[in-house]
C-alpha positions as CSV (number, residue, x, y, z in Angstrom):
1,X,-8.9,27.3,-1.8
2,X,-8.5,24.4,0.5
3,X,-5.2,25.1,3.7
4,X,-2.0,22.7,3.5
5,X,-4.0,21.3,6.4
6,X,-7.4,20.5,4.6
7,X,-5.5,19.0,1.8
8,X,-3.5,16.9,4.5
9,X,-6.7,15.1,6.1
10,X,-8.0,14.7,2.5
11,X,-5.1,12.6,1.6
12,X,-4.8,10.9,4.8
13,X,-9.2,10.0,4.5
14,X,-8.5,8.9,0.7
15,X,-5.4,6.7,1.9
16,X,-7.5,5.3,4.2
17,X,-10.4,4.7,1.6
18,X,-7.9,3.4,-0.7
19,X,-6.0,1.0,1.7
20,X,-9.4,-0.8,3.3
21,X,-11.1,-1.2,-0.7
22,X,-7.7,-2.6,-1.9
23,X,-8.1,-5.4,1.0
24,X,-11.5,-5.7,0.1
25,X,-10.1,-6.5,-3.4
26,X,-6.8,-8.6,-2.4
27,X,-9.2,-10.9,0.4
28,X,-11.9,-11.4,-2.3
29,X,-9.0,-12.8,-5.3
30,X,-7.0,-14.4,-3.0
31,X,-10.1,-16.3,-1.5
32,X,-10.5,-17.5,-5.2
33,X,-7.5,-17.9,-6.9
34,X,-4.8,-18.5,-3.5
35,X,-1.5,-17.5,-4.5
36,X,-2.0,-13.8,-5.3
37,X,-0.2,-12.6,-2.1
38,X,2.9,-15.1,-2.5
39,X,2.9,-13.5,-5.9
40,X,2.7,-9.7,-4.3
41,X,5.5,-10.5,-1.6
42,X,7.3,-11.7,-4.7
43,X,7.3,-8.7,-7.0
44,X,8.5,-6.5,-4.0
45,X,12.0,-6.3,-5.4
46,X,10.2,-3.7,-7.9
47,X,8.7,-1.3,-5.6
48,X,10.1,1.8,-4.7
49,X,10.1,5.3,-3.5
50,X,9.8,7.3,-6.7
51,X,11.2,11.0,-4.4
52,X,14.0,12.8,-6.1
53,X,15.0,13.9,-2.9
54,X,16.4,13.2,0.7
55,X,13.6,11.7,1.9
56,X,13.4,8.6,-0.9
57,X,13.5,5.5,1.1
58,X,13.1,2.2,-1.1
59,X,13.1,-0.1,1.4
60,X,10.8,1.8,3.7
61,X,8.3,1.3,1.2
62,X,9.1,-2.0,0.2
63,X,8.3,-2.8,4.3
64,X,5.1,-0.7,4.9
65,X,3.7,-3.1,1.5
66,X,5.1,-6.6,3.3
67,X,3.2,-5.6,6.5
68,X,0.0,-4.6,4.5
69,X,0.8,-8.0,2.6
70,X,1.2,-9.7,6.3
71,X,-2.1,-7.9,7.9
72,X,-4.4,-9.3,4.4
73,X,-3.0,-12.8,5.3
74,X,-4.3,-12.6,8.8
């Protein structure tokens, strides 16, 4: 049974995994059809924390995706 720590650094490697093969996605569309970020930053008003608790932070979220957004237009 994996530790609270093993489970951890498997989330935080599959984050990782995740966040560099969604670029690889978002570069290779918006290097054909331009206009897919402006059309990400846009829908931002929809995104949110979905925590039931304390720690729910909408717009937290809402900025870690405009600096991912920012970083893929770079």
């Amino acid at each position: 049974m994996p530790t609270p720590d093993d489970t951890a650094v498997q989330a935080r490697r599959r984050e990782m995994a995740v966040e560099h093969l969604l670029f690889q996605v978002i570069e290779y569309v918006e290097a054909r059809h331009p206009g897919l970020l402006d059309t990400l930053d846009a829908s931002l008003d929809h995104l949110g924390d979905p925590a039931h608790d304390d720690s729910k932070d909408d717009e937290a979220v809402r900025e870690i995706a405009r600096k991912l957004i920012a970083s893929a237009r770079r």
